[in-house]
Structure formats: C-alpha cells, structure tokens
C-alpha positions as CSV (number, residue, x, y, z in Angstrom):
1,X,95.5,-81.4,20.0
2,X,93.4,-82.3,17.2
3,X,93.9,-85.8,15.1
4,X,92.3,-86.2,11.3
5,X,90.4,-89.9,11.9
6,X,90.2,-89.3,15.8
7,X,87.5,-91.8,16.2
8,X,89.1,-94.5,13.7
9,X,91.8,-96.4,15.3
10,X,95.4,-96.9,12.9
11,X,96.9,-99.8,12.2
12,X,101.0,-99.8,13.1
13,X,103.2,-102.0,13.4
14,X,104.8,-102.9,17.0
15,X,108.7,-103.7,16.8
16,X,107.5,-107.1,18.3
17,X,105.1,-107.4,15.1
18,X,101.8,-107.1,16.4
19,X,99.3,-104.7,15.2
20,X,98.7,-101.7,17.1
21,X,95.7,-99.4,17.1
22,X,96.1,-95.4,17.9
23,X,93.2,-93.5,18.5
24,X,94.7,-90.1,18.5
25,X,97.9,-88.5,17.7
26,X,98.7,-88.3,21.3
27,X,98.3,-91.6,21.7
28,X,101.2,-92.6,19.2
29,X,103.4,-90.3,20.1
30,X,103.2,-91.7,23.6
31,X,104.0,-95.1,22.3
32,X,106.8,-94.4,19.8
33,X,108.8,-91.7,21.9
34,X,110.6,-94.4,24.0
35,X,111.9,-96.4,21.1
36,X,112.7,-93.0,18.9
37,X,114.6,-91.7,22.0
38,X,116.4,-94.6,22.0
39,X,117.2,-94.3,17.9
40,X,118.3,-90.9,18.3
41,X,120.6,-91.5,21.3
42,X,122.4,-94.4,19.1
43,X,122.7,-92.1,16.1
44,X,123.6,-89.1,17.8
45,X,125.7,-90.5,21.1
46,X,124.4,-87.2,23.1
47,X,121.2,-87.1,25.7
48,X,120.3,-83.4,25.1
49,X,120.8,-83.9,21.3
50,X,118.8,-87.1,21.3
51,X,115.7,-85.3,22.8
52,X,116.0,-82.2,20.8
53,X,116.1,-84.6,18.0
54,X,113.2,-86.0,18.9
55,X,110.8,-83.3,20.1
56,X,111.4,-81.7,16.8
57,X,110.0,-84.8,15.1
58,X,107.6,-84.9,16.9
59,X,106.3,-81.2,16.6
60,X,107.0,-81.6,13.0
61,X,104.8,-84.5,12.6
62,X,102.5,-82.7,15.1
63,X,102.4,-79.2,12.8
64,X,102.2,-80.6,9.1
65,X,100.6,-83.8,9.3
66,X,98.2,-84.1,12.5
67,X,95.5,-84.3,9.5
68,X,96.8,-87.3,7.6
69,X,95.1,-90.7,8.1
70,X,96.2,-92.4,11.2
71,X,98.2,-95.5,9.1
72,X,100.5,-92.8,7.4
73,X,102.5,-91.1,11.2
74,X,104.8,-94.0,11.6
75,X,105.8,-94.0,8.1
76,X,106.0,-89.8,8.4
77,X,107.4,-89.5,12.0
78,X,110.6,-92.0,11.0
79,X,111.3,-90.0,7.8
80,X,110.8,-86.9,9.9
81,X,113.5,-88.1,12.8
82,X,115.5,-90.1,10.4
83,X,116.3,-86.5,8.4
84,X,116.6,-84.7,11.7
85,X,119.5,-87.4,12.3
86,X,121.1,-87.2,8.9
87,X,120.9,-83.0,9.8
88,X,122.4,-83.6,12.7
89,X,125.3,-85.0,11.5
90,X,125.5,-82.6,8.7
91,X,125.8,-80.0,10.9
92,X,128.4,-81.6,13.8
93,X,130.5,-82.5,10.2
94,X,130.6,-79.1,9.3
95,X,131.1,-77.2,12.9
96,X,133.7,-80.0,13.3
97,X,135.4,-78.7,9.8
98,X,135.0,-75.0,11.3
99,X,135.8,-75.7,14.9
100,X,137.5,-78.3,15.3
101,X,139.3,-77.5,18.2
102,X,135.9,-76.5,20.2
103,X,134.6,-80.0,22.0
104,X,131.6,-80.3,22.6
105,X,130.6,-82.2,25.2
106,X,128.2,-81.7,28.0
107,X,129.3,-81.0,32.0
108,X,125.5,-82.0,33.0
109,X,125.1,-85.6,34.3
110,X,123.4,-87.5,31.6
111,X,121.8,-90.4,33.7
112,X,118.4,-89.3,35.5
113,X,118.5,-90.0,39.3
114,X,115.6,-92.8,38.5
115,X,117.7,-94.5,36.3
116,X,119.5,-96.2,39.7
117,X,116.7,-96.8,41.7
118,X,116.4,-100.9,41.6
119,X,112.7,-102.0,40.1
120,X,111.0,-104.7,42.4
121,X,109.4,-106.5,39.3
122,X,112.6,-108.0,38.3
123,X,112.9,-111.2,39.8
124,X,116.5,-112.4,38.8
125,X,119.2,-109.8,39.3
126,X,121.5,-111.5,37.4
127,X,119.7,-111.9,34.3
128,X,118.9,-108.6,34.7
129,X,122.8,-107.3,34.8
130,X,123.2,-110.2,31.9
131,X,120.3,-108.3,29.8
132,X,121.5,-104.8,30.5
133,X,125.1,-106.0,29.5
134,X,124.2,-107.2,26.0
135,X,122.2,-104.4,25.5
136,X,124.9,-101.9,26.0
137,X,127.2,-103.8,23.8
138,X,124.7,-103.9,21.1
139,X,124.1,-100.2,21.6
140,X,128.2,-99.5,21.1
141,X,128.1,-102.0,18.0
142,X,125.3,-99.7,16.7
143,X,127.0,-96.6,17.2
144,X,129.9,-97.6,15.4
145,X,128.0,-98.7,11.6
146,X,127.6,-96.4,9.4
147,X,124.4,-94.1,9.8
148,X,122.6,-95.6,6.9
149,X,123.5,-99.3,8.1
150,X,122.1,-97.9,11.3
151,X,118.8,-96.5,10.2
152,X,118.0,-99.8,8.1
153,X,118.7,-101.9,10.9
154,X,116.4,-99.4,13.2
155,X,113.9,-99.4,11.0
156,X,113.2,-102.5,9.8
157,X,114.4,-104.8,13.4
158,X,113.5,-102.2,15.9
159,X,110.4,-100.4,14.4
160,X,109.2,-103.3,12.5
161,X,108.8,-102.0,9.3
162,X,108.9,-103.6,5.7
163,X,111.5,-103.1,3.3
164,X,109.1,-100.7,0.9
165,X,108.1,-98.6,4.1
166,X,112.0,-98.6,5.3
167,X,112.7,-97.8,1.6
168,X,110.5,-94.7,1.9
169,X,111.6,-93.8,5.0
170,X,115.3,-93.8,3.9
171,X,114.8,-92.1,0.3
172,X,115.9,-95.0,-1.2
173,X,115.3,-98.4,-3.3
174,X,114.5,-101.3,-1.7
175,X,117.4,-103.0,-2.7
176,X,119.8,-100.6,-1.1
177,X,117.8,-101.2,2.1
178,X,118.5,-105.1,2.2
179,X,122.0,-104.1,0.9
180,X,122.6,-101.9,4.2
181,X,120.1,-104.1,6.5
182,X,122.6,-107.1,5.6
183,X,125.9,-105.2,6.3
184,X,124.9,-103.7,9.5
185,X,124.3,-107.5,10.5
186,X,127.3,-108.4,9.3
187,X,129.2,-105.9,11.2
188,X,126.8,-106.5,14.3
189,X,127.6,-110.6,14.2
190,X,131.4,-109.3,13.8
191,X,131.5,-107.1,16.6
192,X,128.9,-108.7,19.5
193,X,130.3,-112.3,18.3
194,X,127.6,-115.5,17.8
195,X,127.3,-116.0,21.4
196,X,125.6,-113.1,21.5
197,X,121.8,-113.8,23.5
C-alpha cells in the first residue's frame, strides 16, 4: 500500500496525549483500529456491525486519502467512522420503521475464544476484575447518551483531540462540542456515580 509522505513521520495525538509519529498508513491504521473498534462497538452495541463499521473506514480512508499528508488521517478516518456510525443508525431507524417486527440480533457467539484465556502479566487479579468492572459500566453509561454526546466524549477523552478538530470531525461549531462534551459528563457522573475510579 502506498502512503503520500512515506518517509516523513506524522504527528497524532495518543488518547493518553503524547505525540505519536506514523510512518506509513499501515502503520496508523494498526494503532487506531483497537480504539475505533472499541467506538463503534459502543455506538453500534453489535460485534459484526462494529467491524463492518470499521473496515469500511478504514478502506475509505485507505481509497480517497492514502495521498494526504500524514497529520490530516486522524482528523479524516474519525469523520470517516463517525459518518459510518451516524449511517448506521440511519439505516437500523429506518428498517426498524419498515420491519419492526424482524429482530435482529446475531445466533453467533460474540466473545472470541481468546478473550477467556487468563494473561500472566497481570499481577493482581482483583484489580484486574475491579478494572474490567468499571469499564463495562462505563461502556453501558456510553451506550445509553445520545450519539452526538457519545461521539464528543469519544473524540475529544478517548482519541484526544481538540475541540476545533472534534468540531470538524462532528460537522459542527465548537461550541456545540463543549455543549455535548459537558452533557455526556453530566449524564456519565449521573449514571457511574462519583465513586467511580
């Protein structure tokens, strides 16, 4: 696969805020697939639909902007999944005002064999089950918000980005992303409670 500025490392921002240099397309789509995985499964509640979601952004960004500077694909792959999101739900509204009486949910097993296999690096179980606990809860509070309150809170805690880039990213002003940043955390402190780790 071929990537405009190949030899010229970009400049992104981690979710932890530290700079981060890709080399190569490759390269960031390997580091952002995990975390956008994890955004579409919150948004969309569905594993299959989650990586369709995904490996559509990612062909997208792949197809029509593999030549832009490196700095510009996290920016262009978030707009790119957040729209494939907002489609999504466009299209489950609509099939859900058409048939409504068709469920759709999946017979296969959604958890990967690995998933249960115990990791030796982990040295306290507990905190481990402690971890995984608030986790899930946080993942239930996002699910519920609204899907705008959850793409600002995405965007700007777990991707890291600034208000003008999660602006962009959204299609909207800056002030209605601190407006829906500062409800979802609202809602969030509601719902998980301030004992929350």
């Amino acid at each position: 696969m071929s990537a405009g500025d190949e030899g010229q490392p970009t400049q992104a921002t981690a979710a932890s805020g530290e700079t981060v240099a890709y080399r190569s397309l490759e390269e960031f789509l390997a580091a952002v697939e995990r975390r956008a995985f994890r955004t579409a499964m919150i948004a969309t509640r569905q594993r299959d639909d989650a990586l369709d979601i995904v490996q559509d952004a990612m062909c997208k960004l792949v197809q029509n902007y593999r030549q832009r500077p490196n700095h510009e694909w996290a920016p262009l792959f978030q707009t790119i999944l957040q729209s494939r999101i907002t489609d999504f739900h466009r299209r489950k509204k609509y099939r859900g005002m058409i048939f409504g009486w068709w469920d759709r949910r999946g017979g296969d097993d959604d958890e990967s064999p690995l998933d249960s296999v115990a990791d030796a690096t982990q040295a306290n179980p507990l905190n481990e089950v402690n971890t995984q606990r608030a986790v899930d809860a946080l993942e239930i509070a996002l699910q519920r918000l609204p899907l705008r309150q959850q793409q600002a809170f995405m965007l700007r805690t777990w991707e890291g980005f600034d208000v003008a880039t999660t602006a962009q990213v959204m299609g909207c002003s800056e002030g209605s992303v601190k407006t829906h940043l500062s409800r979802a955390l609202s809602a969030l402190r509601e719902c998980l409670g301030e004992d929350w780790p």
